[in-house]
C-alpha positions as CSV (number, residue, x, y, z in Angstrom):
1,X,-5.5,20.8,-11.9
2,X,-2.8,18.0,-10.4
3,X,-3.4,15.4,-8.1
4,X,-1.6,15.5,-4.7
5,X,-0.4,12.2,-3.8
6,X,1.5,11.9,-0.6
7,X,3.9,9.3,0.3
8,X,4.5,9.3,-3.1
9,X,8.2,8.3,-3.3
10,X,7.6,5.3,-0.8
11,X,6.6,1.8,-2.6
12,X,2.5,1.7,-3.1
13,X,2.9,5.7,-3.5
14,X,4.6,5.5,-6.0
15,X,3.2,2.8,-7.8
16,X,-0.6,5.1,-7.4
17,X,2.4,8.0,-8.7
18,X,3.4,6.2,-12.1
19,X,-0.5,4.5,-13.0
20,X,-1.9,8.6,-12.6
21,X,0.4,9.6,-14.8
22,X,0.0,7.2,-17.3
23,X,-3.8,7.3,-17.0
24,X,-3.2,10.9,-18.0
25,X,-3.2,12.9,-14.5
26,X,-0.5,16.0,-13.3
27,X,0.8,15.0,-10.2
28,X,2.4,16.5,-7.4
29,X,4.3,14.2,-5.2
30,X,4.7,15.0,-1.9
31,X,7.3,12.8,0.6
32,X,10.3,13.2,3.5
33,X,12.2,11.8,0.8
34,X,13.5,13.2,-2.4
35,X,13.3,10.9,-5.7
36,X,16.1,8.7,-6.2
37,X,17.5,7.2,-9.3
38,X,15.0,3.6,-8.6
39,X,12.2,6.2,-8.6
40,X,13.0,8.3,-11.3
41,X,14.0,4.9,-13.6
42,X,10.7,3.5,-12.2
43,X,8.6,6.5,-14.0
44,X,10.3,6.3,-17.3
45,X,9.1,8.6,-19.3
46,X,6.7,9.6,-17.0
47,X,8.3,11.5,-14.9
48,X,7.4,14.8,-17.1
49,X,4.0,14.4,-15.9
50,X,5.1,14.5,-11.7
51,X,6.6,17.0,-9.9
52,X,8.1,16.0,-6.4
53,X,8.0,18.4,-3.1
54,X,10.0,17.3,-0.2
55,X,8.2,17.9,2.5
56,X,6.8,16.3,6.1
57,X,2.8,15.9,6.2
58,X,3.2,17.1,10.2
59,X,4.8,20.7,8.8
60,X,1.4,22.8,8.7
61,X,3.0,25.8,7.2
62,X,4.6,24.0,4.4
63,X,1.1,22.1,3.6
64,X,0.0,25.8,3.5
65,X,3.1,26.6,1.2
66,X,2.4,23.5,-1.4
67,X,-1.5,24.9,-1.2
68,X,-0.7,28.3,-2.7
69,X,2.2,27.3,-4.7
70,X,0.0,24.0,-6.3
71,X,-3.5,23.7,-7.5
72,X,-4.3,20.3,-7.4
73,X,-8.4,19.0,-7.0
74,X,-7.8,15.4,-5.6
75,X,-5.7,13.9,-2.7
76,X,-4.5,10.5,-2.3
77,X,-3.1,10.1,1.1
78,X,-0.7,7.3,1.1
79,X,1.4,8.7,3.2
80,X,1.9,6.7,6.4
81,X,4.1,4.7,9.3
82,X,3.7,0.8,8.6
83,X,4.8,-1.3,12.0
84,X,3.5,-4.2,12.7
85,X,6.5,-5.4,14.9
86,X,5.6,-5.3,18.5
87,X,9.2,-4.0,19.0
88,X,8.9,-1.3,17.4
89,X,5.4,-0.1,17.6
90,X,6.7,-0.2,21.4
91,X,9.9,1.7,20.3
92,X,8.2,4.5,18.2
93,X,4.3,4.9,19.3
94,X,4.5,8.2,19.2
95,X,5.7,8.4,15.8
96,X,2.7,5.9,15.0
97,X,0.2,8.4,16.4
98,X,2.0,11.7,14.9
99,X,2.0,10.2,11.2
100,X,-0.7,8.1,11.1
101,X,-3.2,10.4,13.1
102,X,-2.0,13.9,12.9
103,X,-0.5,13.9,9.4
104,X,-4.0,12.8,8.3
105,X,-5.8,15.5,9.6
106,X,-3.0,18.0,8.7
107,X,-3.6,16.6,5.1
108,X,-8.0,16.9,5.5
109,X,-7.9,20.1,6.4
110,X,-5.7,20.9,3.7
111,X,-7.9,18.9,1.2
112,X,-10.9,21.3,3.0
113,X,-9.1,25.1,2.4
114,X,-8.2,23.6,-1.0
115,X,-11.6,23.0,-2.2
116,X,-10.4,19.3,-3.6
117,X,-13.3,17.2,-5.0
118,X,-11.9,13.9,-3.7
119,X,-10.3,12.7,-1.1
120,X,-8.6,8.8,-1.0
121,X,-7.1,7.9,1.9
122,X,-5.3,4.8,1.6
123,X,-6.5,2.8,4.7
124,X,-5.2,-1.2,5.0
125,X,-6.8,-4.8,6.0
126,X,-5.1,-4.4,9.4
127,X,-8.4,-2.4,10.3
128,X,-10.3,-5.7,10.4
129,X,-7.8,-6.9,13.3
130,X,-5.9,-10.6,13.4
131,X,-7.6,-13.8,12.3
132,X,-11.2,-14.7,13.9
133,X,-12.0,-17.1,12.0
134,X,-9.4,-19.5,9.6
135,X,-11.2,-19.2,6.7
136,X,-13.3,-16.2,7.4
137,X,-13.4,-13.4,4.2
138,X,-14.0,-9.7,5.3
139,X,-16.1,-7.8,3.7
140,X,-16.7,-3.8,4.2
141,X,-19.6,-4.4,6.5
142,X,-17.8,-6.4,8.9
143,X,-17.2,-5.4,12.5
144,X,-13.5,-4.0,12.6
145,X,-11.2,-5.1,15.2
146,X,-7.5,-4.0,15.0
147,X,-5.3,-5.1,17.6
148,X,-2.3,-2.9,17.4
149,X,-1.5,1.2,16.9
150,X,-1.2,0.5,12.9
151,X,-3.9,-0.7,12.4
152,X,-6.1,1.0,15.3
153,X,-4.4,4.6,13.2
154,X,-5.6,3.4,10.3
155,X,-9.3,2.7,11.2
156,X,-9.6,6.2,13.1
157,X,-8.5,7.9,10.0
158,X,-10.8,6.3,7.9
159,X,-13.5,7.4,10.2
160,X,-11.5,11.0,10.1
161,X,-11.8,11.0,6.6
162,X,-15.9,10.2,6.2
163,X,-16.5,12.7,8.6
164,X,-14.5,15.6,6.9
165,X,-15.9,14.5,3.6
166,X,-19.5,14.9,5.2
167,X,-19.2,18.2,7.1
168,X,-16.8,19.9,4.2
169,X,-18.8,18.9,1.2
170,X,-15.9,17.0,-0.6
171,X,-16.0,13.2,-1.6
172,X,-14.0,11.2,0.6
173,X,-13.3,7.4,0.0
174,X,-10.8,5.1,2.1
175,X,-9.6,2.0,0.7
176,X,-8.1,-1.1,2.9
177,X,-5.3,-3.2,1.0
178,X,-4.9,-6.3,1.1
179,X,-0.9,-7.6,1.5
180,X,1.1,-5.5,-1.6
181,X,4.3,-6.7,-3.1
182,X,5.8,-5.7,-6.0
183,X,8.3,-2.7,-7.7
184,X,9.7,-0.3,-5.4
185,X,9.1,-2.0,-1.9
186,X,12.1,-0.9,-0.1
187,X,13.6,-0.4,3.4
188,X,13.3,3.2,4.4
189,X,12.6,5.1,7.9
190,X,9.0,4.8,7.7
191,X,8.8,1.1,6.5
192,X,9.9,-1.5,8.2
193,X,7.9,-4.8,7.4
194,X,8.8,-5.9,4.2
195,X,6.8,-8.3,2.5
196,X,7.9,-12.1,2.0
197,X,7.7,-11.8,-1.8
198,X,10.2,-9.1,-1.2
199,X,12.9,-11.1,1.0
200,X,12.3,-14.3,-1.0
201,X,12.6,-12.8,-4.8
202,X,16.0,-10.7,-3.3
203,X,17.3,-14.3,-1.7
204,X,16.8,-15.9,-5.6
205,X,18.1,-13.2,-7.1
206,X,21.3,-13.0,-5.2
207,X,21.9,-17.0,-5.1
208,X,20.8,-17.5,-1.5
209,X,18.7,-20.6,-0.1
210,X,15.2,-20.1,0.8
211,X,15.1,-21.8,3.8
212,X,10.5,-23.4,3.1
213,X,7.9,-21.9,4.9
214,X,5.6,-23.8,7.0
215,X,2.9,-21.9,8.2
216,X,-0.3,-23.4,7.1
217,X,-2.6,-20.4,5.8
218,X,-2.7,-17.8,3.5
219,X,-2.6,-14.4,2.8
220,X,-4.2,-12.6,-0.1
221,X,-0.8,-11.0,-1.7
222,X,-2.0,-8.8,-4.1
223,X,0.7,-7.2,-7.0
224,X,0.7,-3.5,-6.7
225,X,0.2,-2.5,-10.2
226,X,-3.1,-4.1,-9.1
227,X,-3.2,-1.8,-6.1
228,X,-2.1,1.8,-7.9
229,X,-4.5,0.5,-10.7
230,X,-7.3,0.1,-7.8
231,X,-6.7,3.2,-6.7
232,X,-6.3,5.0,-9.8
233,X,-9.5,3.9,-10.3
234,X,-11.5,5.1,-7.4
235,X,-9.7,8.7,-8.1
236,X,-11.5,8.7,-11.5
237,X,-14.4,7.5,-11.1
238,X,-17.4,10.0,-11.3
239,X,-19.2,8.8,-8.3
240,X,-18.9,6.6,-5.9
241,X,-21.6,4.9,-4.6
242,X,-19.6,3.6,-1.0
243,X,-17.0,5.6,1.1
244,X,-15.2,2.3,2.2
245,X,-13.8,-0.5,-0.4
246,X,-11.4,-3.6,-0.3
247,X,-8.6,-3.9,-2.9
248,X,-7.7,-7.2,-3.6
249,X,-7.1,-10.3,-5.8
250,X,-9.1,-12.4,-3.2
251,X,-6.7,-15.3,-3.8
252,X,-4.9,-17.0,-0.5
253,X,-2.1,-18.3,-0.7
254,X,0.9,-20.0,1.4
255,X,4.2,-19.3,1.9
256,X,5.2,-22.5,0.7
257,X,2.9,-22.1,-3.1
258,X,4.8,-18.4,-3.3
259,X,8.0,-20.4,-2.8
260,X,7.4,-23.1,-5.0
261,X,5.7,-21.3,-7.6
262,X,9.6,-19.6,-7.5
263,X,10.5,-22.2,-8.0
264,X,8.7,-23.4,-11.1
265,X,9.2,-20.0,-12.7
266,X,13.1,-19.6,-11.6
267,X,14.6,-23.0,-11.5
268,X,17.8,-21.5,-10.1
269,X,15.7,-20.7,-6.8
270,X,17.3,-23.1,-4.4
271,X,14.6,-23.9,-1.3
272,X,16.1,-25.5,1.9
273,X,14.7,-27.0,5.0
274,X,14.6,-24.8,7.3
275,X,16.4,-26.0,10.3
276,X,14.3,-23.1,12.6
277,X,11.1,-23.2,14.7
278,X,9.1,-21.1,12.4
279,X,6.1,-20.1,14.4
280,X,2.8,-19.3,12.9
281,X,3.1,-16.3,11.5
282,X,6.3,-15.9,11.0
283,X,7.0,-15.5,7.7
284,X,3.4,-13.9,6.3
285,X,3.0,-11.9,9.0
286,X,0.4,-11.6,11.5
287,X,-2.8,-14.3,10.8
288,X,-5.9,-12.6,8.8
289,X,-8.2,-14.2,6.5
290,X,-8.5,-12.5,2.6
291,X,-10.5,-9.7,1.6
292,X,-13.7,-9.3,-0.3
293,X,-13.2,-7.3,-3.2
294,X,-16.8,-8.2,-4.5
295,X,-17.8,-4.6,-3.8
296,X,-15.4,-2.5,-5.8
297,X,-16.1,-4.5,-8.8
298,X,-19.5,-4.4,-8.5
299,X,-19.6,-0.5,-8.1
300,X,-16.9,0.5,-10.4
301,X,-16.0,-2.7,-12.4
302,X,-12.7,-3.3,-10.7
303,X,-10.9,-6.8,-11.0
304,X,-7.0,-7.8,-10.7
305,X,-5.4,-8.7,-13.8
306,X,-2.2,-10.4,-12.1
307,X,-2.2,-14.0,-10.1
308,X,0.5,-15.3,-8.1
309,X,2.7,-16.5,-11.2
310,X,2.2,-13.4,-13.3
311,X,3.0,-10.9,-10.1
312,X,6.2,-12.6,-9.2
313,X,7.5,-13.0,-13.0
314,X,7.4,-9.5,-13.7
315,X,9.0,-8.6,-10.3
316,X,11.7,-10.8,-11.0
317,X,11.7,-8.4,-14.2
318,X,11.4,-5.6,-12.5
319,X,14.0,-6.0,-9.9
320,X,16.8,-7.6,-12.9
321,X,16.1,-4.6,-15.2
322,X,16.8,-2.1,-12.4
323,X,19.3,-4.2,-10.8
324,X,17.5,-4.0,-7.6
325,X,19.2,-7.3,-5.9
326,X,18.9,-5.6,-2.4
């Protein structure tokens, strides 16, 4: 039997895509998009082990298609509508609510008429809401508070997924991400907000100035081969003793230590004043203290294995190999 993993052309899809394949697993990928040549260079010689279906996670006949056409036992549901822009979730709240509420449940009750024994639903730290307290670290018990559609979506289908898990018999874990960056983040319809990591590596790659952050806190980036390993994880793992974890490195930073440690690892990474009122939250995006990952490692063992300088030197990798400058 495969794994169903939708979303699974986007960037943490297919990062979840490539580490269930290596780890082993059949996969059926399921996206709006087909694979391009990044995503098919990205899997290597791994791309035996995935098959990709183009197809939209609101089309309930073709989720009933893929069901008697596939046999797969476990679900990761990554797909999803990130916006965290006021503009657009203005612009396209509908959209929000279609994907982000309707494709989930489209998705459950497919996992339910499939018999599946798992169910992963990749959920996000914009379910715990903006900033309370500076230095505040959420853990899974803490009181969620999500301010805007994306992250108000993503906390109802968490609590979509628990439920469907309990009355259908199935397992059903969500998992809230800290701040991803990493291979195969990329502009596409459905994703809008692109990490700074993202804009800053592309700006050294391509011999522009980085005009230096100033915000004054952090945010717990976290590399996404940590994330798809996370997840990869949770999907093999023979029981799971909590329907909710964290997936982090739990380790703040800046915009100015990304941007300096650039700097140490490229020296050809030129940083400029910036002659610009940068706001608070400008540049990270909006303000929320790091997540606790103390619970996934002590159920399951889990730890990251990249920090700040290791992360951003094998992007830098990544991206020159591919000749992804954009």
């Amino acid at each position: 039997m495969a794994t169903l993993v939708t979303g699974g052309v986007g960037f943490v899809g297919a990062n979840i895509v490539k580490e269930l394949a290596a780890r082993g697993h059949d996969v059926v990928s399921l996206d709006v998009l087909p694979p391009d040549g990044l995503m098919q260079g990205f899997l290597g010689d791994l791309a035996g082990r995935v098959e990709f279906v183009t197809g939209d996670i609101l089309d309930a006949a073709g989720l009933d298609a893929l069901r008697t056409s596939h046999g797969f036992d476990k679900v990761v549901h990554a797909a999803v509508f990130t916006v965290n822009r006021t503009d657009l979730e203005t612009a396209r709240s509908k959209d929000i609510l279609d994907i982000n509420l309707t494709g989930t449940g489209n998705l459950l009750e497919l996992a339910r008429v499939s018999g599946v024994e798992r169910f992963v639903y990749i959920s996000s730290g914009a379910a715990y809401g903006l900033c309370r307290e500076p230095d505040q670290t959420y853990n899974e018990d803490d009181a969620p508070q999500p301010e805007n559609l994306y992250g108000i979506t993503k906390l109802a289908s968490e609590g979509l997924a628990r439920r469907y898990g309990q009355l259908h018999g199935f397992s059903s874990v969500s998992l809230r991400l800290s701040t991803p960056y990493g291979p195969m983040e990329r502009v596409t319809g459905h994703r809008g907000n692109m990490s700074t990591p993202y804009q800053w590596t592309g700006q050294m790659l391509r011999g522009e100035a980085i005009a230096l952050d100033n915000t004054d806190y952090g945010r717990d980036y976290t590399y996404v081969l940590d994330t798809a390993a996370a997840v990869a994880t949770v999907v093999d793992a023979p029981r799971l003793p909590h329907d909710l974890y964290n997936v982090t490195n739990e380790m703040p930073v800046t915009g100015e230590r990304i941007q300096r440690t650039l700097a140490e690892l490229f020296p050809e990474t030129r940083l400029v004043a910036s002659d610009a009122d940068d706001s608070a939250g400008s540049s990270l995006g909006p303000t929320r203290g790091p997540l606790s990952g103390y619970r996934l490692w002590h159920d399951l063992g889990w730890t990251a294995q990249y920090d700040l300088a290791s992360g951003l030197a094998d992007y830098v990798r990544w991206r020159r190999e591919s000749g992804f400058l954009d």
